[in-house]
MARZA-66651 format. One record per atom (N, C-alpha, C): atom name; x negated, y, z. Coordinates in steps of 0.05 Angstrom, whole numbers, plus 32768, in hexadecimal, padded with zeros to 4 digits. Example, Ala and Ser with C-alpha at 12.3 -4.5 7.8 and 13.67 -1.06 7.14 Angstrom:
% residues 2
- N, 7EF8, 7F8E, 809C
- CA, 7F0A, 7FA6, 809C
- C, 7EF8, 7FBE, 809C
- N, 7EFF, 7FD3, 808E
- CA, 7EEF, 7FEB, 808F
- C, 7EFE, 8001, 809D
END
This chain:
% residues 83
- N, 72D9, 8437, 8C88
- CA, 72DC, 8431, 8CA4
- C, 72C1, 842F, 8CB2
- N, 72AF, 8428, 8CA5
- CA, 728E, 8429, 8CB1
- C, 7288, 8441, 8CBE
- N, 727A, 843A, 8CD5
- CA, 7270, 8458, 8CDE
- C, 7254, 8451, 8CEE
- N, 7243, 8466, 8CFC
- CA, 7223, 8465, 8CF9
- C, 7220, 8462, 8D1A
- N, 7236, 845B, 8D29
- CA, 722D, 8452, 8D3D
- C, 724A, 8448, 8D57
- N, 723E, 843D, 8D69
- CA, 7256, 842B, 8D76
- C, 7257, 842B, 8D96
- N, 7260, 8428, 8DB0
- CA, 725C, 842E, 8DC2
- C, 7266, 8411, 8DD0
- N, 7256, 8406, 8DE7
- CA, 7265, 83F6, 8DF4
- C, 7265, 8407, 8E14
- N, 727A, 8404, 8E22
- CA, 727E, 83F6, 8E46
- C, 7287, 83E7, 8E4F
- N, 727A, 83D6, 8E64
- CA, 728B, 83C9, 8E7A
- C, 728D, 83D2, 8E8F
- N, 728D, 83B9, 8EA5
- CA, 7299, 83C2, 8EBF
- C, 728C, 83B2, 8ED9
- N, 7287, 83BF, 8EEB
- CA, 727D, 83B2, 8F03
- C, 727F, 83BA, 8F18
- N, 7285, 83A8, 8F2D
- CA, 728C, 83AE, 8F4E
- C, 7275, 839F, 8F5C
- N, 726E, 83A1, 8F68
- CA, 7260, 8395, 8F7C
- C, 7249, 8385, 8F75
- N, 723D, 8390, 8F59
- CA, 7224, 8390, 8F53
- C, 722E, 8371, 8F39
- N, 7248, 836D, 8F3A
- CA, 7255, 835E, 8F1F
- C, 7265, 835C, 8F0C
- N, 725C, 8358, 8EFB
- CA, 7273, 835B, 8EDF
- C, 728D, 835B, 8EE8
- N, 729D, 836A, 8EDF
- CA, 72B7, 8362, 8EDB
- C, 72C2, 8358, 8EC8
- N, 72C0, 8365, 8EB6
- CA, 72BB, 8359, 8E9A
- C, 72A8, 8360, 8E88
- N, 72A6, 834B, 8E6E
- CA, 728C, 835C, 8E62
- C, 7292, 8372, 8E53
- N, 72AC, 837E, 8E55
- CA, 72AE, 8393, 8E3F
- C, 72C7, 83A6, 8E42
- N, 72C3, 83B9, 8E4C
- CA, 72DD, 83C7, 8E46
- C, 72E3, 83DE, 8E3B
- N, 72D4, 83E4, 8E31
- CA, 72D8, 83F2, 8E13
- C, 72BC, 83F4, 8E03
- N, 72CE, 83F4, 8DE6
- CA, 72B6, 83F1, 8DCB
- C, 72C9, 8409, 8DBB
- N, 72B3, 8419, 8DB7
- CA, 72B7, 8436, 8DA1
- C, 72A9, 8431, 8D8C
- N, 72BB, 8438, 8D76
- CA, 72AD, 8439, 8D58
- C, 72A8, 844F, 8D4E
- N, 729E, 8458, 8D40
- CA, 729D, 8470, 8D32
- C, 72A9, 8463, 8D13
- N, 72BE, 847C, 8D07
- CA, 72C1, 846C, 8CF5
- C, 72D1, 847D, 8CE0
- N, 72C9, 8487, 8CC7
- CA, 72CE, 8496, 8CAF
- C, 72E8, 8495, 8CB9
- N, 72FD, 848E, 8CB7
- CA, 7315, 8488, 8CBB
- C, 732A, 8483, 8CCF
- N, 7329, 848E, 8CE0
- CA, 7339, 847D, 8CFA
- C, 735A, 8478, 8CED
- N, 7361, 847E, 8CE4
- CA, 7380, 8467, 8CD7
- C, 7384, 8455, 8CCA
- N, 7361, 844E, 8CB4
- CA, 7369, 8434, 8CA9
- C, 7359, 8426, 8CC0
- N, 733E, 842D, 8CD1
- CA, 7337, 841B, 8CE5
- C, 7347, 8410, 8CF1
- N, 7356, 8420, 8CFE
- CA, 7376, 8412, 8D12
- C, 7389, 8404, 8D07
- N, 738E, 8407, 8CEA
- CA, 739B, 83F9, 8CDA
- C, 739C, 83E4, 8CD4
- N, 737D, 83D8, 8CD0
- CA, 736B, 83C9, 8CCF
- C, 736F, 83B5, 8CE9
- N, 7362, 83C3, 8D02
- CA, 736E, 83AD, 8D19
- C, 7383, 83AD, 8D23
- N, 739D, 83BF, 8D1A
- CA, 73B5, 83AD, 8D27
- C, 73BB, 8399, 8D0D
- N, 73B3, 839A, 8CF4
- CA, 73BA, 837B, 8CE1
- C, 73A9, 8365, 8CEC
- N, 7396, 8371, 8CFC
- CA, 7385, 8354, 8D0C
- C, 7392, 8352, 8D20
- N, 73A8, 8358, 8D2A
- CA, 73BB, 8352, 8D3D
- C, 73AF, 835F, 8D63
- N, 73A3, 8377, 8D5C
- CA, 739B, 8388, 8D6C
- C, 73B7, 8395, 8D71
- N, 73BA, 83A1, 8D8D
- CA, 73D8, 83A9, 8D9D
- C, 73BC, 83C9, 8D9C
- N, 73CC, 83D2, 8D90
- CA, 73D4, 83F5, 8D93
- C, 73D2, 83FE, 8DA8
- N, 73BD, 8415, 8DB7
- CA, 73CF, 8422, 8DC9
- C, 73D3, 8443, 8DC7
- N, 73C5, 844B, 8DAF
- CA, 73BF, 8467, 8DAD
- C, 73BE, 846C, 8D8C
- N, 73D4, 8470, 8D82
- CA, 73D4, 847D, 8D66
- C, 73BA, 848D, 8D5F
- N, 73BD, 848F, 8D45
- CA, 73A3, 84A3, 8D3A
- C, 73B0, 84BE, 8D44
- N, 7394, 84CD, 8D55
- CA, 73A4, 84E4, 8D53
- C, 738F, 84FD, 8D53
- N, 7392, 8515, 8D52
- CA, 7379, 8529, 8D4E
- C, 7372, 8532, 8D6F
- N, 7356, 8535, 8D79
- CA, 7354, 8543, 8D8C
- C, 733F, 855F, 8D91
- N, 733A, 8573, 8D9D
- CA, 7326, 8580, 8D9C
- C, 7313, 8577, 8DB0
- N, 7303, 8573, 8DB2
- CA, 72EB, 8573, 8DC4
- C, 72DD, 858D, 8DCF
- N, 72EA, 859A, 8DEA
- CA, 72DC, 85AE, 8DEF
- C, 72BF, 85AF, 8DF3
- N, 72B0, 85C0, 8DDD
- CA, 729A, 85C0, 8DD7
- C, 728C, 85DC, 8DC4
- N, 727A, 85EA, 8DC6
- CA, 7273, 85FB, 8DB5
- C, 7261, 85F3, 8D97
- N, 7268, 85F3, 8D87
- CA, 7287, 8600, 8D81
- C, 7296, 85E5, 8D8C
- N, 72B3, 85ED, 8D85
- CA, 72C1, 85D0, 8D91
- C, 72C1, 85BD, 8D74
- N, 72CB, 85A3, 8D83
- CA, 72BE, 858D, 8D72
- C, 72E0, 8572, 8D73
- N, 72E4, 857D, 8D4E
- CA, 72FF, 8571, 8D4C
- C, 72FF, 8559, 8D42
- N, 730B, 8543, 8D49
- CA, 7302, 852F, 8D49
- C, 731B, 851B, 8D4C
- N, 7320, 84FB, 8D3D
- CA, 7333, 84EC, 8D34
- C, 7333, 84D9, 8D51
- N, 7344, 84CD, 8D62
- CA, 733E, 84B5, 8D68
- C, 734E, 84A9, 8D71
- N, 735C, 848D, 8D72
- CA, 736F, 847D, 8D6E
- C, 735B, 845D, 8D85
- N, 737B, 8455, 8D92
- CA, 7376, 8439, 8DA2
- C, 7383, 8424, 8DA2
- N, 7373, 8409, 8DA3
- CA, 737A, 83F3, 8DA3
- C, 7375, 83DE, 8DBB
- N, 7381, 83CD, 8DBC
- CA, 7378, 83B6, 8DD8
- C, 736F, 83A4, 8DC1
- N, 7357, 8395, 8DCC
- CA, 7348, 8382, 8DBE
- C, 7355, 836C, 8DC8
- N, 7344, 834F, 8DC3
- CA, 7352, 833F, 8DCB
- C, 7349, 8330, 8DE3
- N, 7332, 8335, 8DEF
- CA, 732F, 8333, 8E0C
- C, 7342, 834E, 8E20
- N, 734D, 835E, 8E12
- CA, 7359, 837C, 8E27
- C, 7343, 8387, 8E28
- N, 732E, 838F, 8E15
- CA, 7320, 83A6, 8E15
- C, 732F, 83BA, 8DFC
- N, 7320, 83D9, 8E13
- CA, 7332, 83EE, 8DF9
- C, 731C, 83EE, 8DE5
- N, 732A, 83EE, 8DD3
- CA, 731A, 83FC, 8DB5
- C, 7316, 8415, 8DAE
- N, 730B, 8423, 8DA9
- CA, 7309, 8446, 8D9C
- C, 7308, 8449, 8D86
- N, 7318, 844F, 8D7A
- CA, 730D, 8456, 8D58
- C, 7304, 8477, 8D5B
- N, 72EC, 847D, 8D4F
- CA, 72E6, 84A2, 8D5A
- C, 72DB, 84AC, 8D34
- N, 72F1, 84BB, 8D31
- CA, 72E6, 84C7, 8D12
- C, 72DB, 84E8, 8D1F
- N, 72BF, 84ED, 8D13
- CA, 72B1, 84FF, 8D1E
- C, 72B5, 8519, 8D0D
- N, 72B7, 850D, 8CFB
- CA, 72B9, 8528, 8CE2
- C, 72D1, 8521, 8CCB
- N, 72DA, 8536, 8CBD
- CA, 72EC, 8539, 8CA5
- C, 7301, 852A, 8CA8
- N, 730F, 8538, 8CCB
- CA, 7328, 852C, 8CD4
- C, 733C, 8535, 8CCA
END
């Protein structure tokens, strides 16, 4: 489930937080035991594992699956390779 790097955003209007976080991406060997993993930590699902292409030359096929954290930020699980 380890992977070599991680992404945060939040959010701001009028020069203030909205919140501190609304979405965190993982990179991660695995995106089905990752998600697996946080819905037994009682993470709410919102996007099955599923395959996507990334239009790109060449194109770039790629794993990724979602979760709501427990402040209501989304989660990304992103498997980059040997989907």
């Amino acid at each position: 489930m380890s992977g070599n790097w991680s992404s945060a955003a939040g959010s701001w209007s009028n020069g203030q937080a909205d919140r501190a976080l609304l979405h965190l991406a993982f990179n991660t060997t695995d995106c089905d035991r990752a998600l697996e993993a946080a819905r037994a930590a009682g993470a709410i699902v919102t996007a099955e594992p599923k395959t996507v292409t990334i239009p790109s030359t060449p194109p770039a096929v790629v794993g990724i699956a979602f979760c709501t954290g427990p402040d209501g930020e989304a989660i990304e699980f992103f498997q980059s390779s040997d989907v």
